[in-house]
C-alpha positions in Angstrom: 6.2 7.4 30.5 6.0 4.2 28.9 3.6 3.8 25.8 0.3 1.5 25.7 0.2 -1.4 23.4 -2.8 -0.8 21.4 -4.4 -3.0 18.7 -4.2 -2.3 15.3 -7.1 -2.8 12.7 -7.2 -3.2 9.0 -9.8 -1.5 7.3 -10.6 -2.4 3.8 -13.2 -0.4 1.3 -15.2 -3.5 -0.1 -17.8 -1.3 -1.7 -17.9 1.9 -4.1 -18.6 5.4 -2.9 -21.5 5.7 -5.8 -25.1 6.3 -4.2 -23.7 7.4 -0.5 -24.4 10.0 1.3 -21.8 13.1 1.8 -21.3 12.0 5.2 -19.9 8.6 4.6 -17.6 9.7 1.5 -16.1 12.3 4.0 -15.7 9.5 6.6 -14.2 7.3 4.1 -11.5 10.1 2.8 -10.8 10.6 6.3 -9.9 6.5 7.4 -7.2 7.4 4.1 -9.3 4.8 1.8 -9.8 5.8 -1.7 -10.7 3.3 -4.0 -12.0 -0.8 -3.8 -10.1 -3.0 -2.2 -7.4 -0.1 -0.6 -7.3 -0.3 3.1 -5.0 1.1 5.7 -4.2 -0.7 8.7 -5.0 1.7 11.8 -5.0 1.7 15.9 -7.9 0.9 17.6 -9.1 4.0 18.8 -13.0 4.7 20.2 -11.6 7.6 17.5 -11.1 5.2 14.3 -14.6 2.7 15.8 -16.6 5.2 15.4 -15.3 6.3 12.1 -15.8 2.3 10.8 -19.0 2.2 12.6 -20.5 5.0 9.8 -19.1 3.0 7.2 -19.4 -0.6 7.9 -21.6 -1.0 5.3 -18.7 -0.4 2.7 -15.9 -1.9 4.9 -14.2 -5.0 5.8 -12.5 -5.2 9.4 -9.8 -7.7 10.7 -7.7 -7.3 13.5 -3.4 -7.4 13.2 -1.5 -9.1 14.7 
């Protein structure tokens, strides 16, 4: 079985955790991000979207190569 090449995706925490609600600090935890400017580079799964799509507000996204 041969594996698919999927695209990987840097995710970056731009923004503090301070004033947000439970549900995005869990979300955060969970992408492995704990404090500013940590990220953790990610495939692109519908999985890990949807995860960045709760907390695009507090992250930065960029594609690798």
């Amino acid at each position: 079985m041969a594996k698919k090449k999927t695209a990987k995706v840097r995710i970056e925490l731009v923004r503090g955790l301070a004033g947000t609600l439970p549900k995005q600090r869990a979300t955060v935890k969970a992408l492995g991000l704990g404090k500013i400017n940590s990220y953790v580079v990610k495939d692109a799964t519908p999985v890990t979207m949807g995860m960045i799509r709760v907390v695009e507000h507090m992250v930065k996204v960029t594609e690798e190569k």
